[in-house]
Structure formats: structure tokens, C-alpha cells
C-alpha positions, -999 to +999 in steps of 0.1 A: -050-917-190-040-894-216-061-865-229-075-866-265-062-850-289-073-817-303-089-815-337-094-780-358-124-785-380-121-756-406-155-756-427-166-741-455-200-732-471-201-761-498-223-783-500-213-812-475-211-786-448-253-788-445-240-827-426-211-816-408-230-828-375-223-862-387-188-859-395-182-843-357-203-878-345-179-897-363-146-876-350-157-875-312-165-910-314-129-918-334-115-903-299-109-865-308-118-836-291-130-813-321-129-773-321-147-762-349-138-732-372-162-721-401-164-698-425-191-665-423-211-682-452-211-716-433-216-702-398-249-689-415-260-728-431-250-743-395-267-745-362-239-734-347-255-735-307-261-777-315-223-779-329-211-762-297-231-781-273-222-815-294-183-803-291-183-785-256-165-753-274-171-723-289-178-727-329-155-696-342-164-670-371-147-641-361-116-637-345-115-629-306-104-591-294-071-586-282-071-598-243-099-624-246-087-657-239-081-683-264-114-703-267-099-733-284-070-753-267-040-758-292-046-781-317-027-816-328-043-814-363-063-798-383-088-808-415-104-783-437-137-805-448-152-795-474-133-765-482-141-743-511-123-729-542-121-692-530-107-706-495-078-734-513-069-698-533-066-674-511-050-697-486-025-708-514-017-666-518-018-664-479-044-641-472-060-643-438-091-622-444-114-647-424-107-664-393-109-696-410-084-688-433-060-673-405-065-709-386-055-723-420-025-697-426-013-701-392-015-737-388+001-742-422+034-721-402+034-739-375+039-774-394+006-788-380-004-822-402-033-806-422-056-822-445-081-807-467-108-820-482-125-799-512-154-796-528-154-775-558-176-775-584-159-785-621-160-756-635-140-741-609-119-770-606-111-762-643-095-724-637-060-725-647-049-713-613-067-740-594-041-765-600-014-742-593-029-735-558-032-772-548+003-778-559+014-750-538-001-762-503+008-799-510+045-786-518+041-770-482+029-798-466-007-803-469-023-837-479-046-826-499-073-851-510-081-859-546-114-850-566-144-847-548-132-873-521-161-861-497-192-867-524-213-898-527-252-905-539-261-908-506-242-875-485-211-866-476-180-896-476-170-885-443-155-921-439-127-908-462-117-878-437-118-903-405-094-929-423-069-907-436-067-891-400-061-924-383-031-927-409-018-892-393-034-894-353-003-885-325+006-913-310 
């Protein structure tokens, strides 16, 4: 029997992150073993102790001191879901001033199939430099979904982030 593979959950503090619970039900039950990274706003919206005893690891905010062990094992994908305006912009410029965004940076080097999933208001969606920023991380690699692919009347899509990850699961 093989093992499942490992999926990095990168969330940010938009709103669909208040159901994330649901979209980890839907992952371990799709066959994935799910390591979840969030943002320091999110980690603060999230019960994180529930998320870690629903995944069986550590949910990460901060990164680990030099010497302590990896708590995550290496990952086969990873999905930023939702992730927010100031994360697609500062991980288009490559800064890596959260953990989450130094999951995203670093997976984006090591050619790991990534998919991200924002949720931005329109307003932001509108800066000039938004566009710019999404055309930079598809051009390196990212499948980037379109709109507000994780909103609906009645919560979070999360049905779109389980599909397109069957499209991309290791064989």
C-alpha cells in the first residue's frame, strides 16, 4: 500500500478561511494527508488545536528555530485557499516575511504543482498591479484560479479546489 500523498494547505485570513474545517474534511477524505500553513491573521480566526487534531500535525504560523525538526513531512502539492491580495503581491515580489509566504516562495523554487485560490475583494482586484502579480506566478507555474472561484451563496466552493487537485494528484 502506498502512503498518501502530502498536501500544504497555505491559508489566509479572508473570508472562506472561517470553513476551512470543511475543506480539510473534504481533502482527508479525497485521500490526502494535509499539513496546514496559515497566515498570523488566520491562525487568530482558526481553532487551530481542532485543525491539528482533525490533520494529526502541527498547524504552522511561525517558522521553527534552527535545530528543531521539521514538523511537516515534504509535501507533493500545495494549495493556497483562499489567499489574499497582500499575500498573491508580496509572493509575486518574493518576499517571505511570514511563514506562509516562505512555504509559498519556497515551494514556488522547488517546482511543486501549486494552486491558489483567491479571494480578494473588487476593489482590490481592481489595483493596477494586481493583474500584473497574477500574471507573474501563472508565468512561473502557478494555476492560479479565476475570479472568486471559492465563493457561493451558501459558503465556500470548496468543490472547485478538490476537482482541480484530482486533475494534478501524483500518480
Amino acid at each position: 500500500m502506498t502512503e498518501r500523498p502530502v498536501l500544504y494547505l497555505v491559508v489566509c485570513a479572508a473570508g472562506p478561511a472561517e470553513h476551512i474545517d470543511e475543506l480539510v474534511d473534504l481533502l482527508i477524505a479525497d485521500g490526502w494527508r494535509v499539513c496546514m500553513i496559515v497566515s498570523p491573521t488566520a491562525a487568530r480566526w482558526l481553532d487551530r488545536e481542532a485543525l491539528q487534531e482533525k490533520t494529526g500535525y502541527l498547524v504552522r504560523v511561525e517558522w521553527r528555530m534552527p535545530g528543531d525538526p521539521e514538523p511537516h513531512p515534504p509535501a507533493d502539492v500545495v494549495v493556497a485557499a483562499p489567499v489574499t491580495f497582500n499575500t498573491v503581491t508580496k509572493w509575486a515580489l518574493g518576499i517571505n516575511d511570514t511563514l506562509a509566504l516562505g512555504v509559498l516562495n519556497e515551494s514556488l523554487g522547488a517546482g511543486l504543482p501549486i494552486l491558489a485560490f483567491p479571494h480578494v475583494k473588487a476593489e482590490l482586484a481592481a489595483h493596477p498591479a494586481y493583474a500584473g502579480h497574477l500574471a507573474v506566478l501563472r508565468a512561473a507555474g502557478v494555476i492560479v484560479a479565476e475570479g472568486k472561484a471559492l465563493a457561493s451563496p451558501d459558503g465556500p466552493n470548496w468543490d472547485v479546489v478538490v476537482e482541480a487537485l484530482r486533475l494534478l494528484r501524483p500518480a
